[in-house]
C-alpha positions as a LaTeX table, in Angstrom:
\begin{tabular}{lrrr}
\hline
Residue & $x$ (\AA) & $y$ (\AA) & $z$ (\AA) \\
\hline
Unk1 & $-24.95$ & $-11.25$ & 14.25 \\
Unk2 & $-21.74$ & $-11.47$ & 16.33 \\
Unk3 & $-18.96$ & $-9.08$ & 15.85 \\
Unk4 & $-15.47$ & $-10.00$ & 14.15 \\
Unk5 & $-12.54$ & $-9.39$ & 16.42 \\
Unk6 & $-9.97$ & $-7.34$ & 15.49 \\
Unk7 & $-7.72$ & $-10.06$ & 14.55 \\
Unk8 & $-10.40$ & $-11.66$ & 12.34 \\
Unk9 & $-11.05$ & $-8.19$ & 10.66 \\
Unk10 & $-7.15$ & $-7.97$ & 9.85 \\
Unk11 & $-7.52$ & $-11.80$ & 8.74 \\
Unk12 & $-10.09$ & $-11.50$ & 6.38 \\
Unk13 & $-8.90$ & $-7.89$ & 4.89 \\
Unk14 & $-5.63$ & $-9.41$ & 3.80 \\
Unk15 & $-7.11$ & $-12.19$ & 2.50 \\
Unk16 & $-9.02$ & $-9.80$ & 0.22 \\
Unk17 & $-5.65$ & $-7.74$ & $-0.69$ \\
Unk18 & $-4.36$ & $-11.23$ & $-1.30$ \\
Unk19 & $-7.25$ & $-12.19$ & $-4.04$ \\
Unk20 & $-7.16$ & $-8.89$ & $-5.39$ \\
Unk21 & $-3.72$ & $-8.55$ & $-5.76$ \\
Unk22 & $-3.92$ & $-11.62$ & $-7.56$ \\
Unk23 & $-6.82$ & $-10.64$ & $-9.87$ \\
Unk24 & $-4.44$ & $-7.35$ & $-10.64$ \\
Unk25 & $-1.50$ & $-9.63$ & $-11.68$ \\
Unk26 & $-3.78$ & $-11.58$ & $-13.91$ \\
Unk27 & $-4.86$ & $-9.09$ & $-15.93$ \\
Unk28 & $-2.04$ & $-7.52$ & $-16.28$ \\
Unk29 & $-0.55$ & $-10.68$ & $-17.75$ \\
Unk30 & $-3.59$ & $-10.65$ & $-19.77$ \\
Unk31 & $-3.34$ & $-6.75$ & $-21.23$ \\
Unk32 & 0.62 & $-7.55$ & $-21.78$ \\
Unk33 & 0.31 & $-10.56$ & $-23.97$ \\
Unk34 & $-2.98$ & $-8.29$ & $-25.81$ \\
Unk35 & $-6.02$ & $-11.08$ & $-24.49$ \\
Unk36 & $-7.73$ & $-8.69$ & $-22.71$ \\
Unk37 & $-8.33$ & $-4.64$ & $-24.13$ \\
Unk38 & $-6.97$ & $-1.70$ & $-22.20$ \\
Unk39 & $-10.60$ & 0.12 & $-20.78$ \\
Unk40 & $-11.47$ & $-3.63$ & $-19.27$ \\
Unk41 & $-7.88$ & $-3.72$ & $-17.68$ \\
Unk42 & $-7.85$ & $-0.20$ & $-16.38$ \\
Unk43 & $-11.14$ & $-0.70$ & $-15.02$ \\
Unk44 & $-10.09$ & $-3.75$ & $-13.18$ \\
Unk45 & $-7.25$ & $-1.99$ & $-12.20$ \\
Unk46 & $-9.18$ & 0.92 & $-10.43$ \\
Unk47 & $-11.52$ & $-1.52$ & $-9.10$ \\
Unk48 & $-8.81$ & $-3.23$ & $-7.86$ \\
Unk49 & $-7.22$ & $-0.30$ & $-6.60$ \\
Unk50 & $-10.49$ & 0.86 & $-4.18$ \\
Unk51 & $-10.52$ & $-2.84$ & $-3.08$ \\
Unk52 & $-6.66$ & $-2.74$ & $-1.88$ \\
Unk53 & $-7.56$ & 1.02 & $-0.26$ \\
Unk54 & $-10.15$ & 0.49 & 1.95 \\
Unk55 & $-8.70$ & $-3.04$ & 3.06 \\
Unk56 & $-6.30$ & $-0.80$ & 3.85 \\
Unk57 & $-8.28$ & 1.08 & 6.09 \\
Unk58 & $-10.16$ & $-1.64$ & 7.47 \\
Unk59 & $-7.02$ & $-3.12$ & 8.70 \\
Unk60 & $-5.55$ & 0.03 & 9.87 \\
Unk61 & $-8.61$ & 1.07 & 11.77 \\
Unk62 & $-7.97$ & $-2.56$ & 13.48 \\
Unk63 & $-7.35$ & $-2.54$ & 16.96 \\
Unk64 & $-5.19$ & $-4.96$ & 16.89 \\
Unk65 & $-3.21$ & $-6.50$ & 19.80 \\
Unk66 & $-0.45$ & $-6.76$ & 17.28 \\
Unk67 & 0.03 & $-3.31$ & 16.41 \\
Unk68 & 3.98 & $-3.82$ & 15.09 \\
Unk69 & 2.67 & $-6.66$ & 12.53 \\
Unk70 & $-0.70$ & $-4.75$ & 11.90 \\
Unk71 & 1.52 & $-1.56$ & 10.56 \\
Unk72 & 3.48 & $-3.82$ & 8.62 \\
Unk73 & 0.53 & $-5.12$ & 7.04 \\
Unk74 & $-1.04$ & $-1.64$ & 6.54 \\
Unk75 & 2.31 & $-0.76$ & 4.87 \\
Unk76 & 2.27 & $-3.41$ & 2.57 \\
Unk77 & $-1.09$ & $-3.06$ & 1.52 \\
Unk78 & $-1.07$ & 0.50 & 0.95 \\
Unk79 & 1.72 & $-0.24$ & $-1.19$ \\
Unk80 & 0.01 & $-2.79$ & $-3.43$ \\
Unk81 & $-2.99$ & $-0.16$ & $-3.70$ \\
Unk82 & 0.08 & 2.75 & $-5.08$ \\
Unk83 & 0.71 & 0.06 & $-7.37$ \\
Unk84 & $-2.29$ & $-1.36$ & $-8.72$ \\
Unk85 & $-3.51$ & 2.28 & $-9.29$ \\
Unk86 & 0.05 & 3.67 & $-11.14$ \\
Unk87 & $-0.46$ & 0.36 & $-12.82$ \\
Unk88 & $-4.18$ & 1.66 & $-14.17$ \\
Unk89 & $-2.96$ & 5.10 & $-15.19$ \\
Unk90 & 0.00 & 3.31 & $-17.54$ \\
Unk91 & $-2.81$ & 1.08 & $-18.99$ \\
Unk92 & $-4.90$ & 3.53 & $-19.54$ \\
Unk93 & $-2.14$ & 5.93 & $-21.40$ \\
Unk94 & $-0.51$ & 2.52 & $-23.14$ \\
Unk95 & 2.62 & 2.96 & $-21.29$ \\
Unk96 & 3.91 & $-0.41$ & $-21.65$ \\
Unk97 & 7.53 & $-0.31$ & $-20.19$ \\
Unk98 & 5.72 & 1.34 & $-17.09$ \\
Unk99 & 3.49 & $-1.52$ & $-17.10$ \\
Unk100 & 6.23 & $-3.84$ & $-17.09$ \\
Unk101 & 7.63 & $-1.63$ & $-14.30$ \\
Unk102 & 4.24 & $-1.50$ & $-12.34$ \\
Unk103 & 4.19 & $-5.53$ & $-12.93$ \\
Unk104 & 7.60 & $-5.75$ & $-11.30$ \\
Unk105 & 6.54 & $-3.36$ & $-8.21$ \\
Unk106 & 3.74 & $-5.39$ & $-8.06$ \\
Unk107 & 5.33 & $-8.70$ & $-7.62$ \\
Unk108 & 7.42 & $-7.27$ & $-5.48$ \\
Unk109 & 4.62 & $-5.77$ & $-2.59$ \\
Unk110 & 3.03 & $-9.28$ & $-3.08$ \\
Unk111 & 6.07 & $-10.66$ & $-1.80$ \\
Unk112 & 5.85 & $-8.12$ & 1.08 \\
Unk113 & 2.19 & $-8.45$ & 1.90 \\
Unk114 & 2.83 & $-12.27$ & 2.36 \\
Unk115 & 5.58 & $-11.60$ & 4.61 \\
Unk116 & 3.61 & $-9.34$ & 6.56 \\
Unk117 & 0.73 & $-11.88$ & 6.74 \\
Unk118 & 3.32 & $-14.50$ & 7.64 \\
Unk119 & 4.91 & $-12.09$ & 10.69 \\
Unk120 & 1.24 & $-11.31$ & 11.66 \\
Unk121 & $-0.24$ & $-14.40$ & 11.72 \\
Unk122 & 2.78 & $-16.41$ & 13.24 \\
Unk123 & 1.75 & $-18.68$ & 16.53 \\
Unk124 & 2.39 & $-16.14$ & 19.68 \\
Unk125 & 4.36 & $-17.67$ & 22.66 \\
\hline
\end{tabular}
């Protein structure tokens, strides 16, 4: 078994945030138009929430030639994990407008996350 470099451990960590951030907004869409019941979406949600977490750490723990980019990506995915789980806790309590907020936050740390991936994985000179 041959050992991932650092850059293909960052690679392949925000890949998974990607998916699972993805999986997140899907069921969220699902709860808010009442297809899918609040203990499977809050479950999801935590699950989702561990997954974001510890790709967190794995890229973090990285040691990554691209330390400006990895942070960046660290950020962003720590921030999707903040979300996802504040997203849970509203499911779980039926919070809808801080669903809908969660949903927006959400959307929004996507859109960072593929920034970051985009800065990160840019061709070097």
């Amino acid at each position: 078994m041959t050992a991932c470099s650092p850059s293909d451990q960052v690679e392949q960590q925000s890949k998974t945030a990607a998916s699972a951030t993805q999986t997140a907004s899907l069921v969220l869409d699902a709860w808010a138009s009442g297809a899918a019941p609040s203990k499977y979406t809050s479950r999801t949600l935590q699950s989702v929430g561990k997954t974001l977490a510890d790709a967190r750490a794995q890229i973090q723990s990285a040691k990554s030639p691209e330390a400006s980019e990895q942070a960046g990506l660290t950020a962003a995915v720590g921030q999707l994990s903040t979300v996802v789980t504040r997203a849970a806790a509203a499911v779980q309590d039926g919070n809808r407008p801080e669903v809908e907020h969660a949903q927006h936050d959400l959307w929004a740390a996507a859109a960072a996350l593929n920034a970051s991936q985009a800065k990160y994985f840019a061709p070097k000179p």
